[in-house]
C-alpha positions as CSV (number, residue, x, y, z in Angstrom):
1,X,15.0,6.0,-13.0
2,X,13.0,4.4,-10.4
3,X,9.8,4.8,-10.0
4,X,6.5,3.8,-8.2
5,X,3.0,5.0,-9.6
6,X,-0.1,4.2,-7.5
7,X,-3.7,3.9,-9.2
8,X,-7.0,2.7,-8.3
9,X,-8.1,4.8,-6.2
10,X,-11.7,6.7,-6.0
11,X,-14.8,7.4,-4.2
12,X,-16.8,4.4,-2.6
13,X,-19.3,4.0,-0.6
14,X,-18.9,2.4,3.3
15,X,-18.6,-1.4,2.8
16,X,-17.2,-1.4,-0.6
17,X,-14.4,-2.1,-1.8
18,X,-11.4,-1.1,-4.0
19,X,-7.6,-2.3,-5.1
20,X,-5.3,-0.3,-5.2
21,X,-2.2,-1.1,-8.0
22,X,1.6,0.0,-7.1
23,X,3.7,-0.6,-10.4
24,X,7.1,0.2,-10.5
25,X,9.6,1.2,-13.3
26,X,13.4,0.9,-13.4
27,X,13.2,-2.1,-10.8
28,X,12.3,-5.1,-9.7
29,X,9.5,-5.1,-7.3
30,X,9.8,-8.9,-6.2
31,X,13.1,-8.1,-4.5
32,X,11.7,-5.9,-1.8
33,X,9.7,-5.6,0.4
34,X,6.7,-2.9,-0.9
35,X,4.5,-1.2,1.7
36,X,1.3,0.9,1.7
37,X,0.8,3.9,4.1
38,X,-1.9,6.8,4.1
39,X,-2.5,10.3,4.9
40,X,-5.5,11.2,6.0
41,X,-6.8,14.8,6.1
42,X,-5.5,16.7,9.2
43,X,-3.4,13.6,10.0
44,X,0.0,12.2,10.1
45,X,1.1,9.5,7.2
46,X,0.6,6.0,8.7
47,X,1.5,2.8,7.8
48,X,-1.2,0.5,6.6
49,X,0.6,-2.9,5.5
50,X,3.4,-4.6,3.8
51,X,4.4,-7.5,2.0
52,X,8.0,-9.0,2.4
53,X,10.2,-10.0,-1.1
54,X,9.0,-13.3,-1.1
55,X,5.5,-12.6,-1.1
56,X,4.8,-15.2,1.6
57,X,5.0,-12.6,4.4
58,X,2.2,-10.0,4.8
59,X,1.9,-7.4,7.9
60,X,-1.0,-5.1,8.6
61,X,-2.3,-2.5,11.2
62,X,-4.8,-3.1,13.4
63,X,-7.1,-0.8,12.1
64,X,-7.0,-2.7,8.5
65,X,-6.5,-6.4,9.8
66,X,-9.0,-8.7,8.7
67,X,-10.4,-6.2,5.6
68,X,-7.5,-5.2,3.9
69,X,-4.8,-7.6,2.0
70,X,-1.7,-7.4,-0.5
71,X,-0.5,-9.4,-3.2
72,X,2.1,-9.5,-5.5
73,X,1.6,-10.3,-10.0
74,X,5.2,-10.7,-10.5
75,X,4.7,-11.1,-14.2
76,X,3.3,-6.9,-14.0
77,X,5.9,-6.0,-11.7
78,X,3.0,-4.8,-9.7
79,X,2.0,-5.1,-5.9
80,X,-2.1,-4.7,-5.3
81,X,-3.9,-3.2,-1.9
82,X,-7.5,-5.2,-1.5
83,X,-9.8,-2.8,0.4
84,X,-12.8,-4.6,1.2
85,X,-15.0,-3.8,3.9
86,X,-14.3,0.1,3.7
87,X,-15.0,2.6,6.1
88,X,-15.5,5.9,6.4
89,X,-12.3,6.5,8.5
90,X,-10.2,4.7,5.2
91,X,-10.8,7.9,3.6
92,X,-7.1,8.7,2.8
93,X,-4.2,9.4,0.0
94,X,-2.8,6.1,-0.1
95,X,1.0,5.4,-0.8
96,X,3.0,2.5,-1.8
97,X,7.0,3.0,-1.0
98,X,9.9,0.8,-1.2
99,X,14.0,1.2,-0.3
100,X,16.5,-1.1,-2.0
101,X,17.8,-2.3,1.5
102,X,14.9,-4.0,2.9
103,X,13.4,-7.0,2.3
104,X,11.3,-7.8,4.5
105,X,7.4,-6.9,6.0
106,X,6.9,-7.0,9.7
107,X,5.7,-3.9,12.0
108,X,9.1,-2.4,12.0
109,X,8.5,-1.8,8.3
110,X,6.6,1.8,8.9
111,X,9.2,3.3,10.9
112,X,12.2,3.0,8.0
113,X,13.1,5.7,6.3
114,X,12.2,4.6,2.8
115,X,13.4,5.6,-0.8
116,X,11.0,5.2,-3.1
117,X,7.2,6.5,-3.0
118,X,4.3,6.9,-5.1
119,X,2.7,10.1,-6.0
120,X,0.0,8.9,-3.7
121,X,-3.9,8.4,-5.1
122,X,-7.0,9.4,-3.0
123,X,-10.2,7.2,-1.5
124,X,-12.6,8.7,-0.7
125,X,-15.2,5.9,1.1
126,X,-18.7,8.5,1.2
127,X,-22.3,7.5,1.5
């Protein structure tokens, strides 16, 4: 069974940081390309960024460039978010999802229709 389970997450204060793990079961993760989205209360999911197959490609939103990055430990099978710099506005369930037919990370990657997804774990960035 395939499987992606997302930890890591918790409450923070604004300008913290946090990193987020996505570890997957019953596949490979360095195949694909792996992306992270959130939901934020009241809101629509959004994509937040993505990291091709290769690792050498890495895509993020606006709203997260410059604070946020991903990386892959291929030896865990396990693809990490780096929050740093967090904001109030983070405050989110955050996702990590991956489909076998995609490989790699660009902006196009939040609009796919993807397989796999986490059960989702919460930040919470609070003073």
């Amino acid at each position: 069974q395939l499987q992606l389970v997302e930890s890591g997450g918790g409450l923070v204060q604004p300008g913290g940081s946090l990193r987020l793990s996505c570890a997957a079961s019953g596949f490979t993760l360095d195949y694909y390309a792996i992306g992270w989205f959130r939901r934020a209360p009241g809101k629509e999911r959004e994509g937040v960024g993505c990291i091709d197959n290769t690792g050498g490609t890495t895509n993020f939103v606006d709203s997260v460039k410059g604070r946020f990055t991903i990386s892959r430990d291929k030896a865990k099978n396990t693809v990490y978010l780096q929050m740093n710099s967090l904001k109030p506005e983070d405050t989110a369930v955050y996702y990590c999802a991956a489909d076998l037919a995609y490989r790699s990370c660009g902006s196009h990657y939040y609009t796919l229709t993807l397989a796999y997804w986490g059960q989702g774990t919460q930040v919470t960035v609070s003073s």
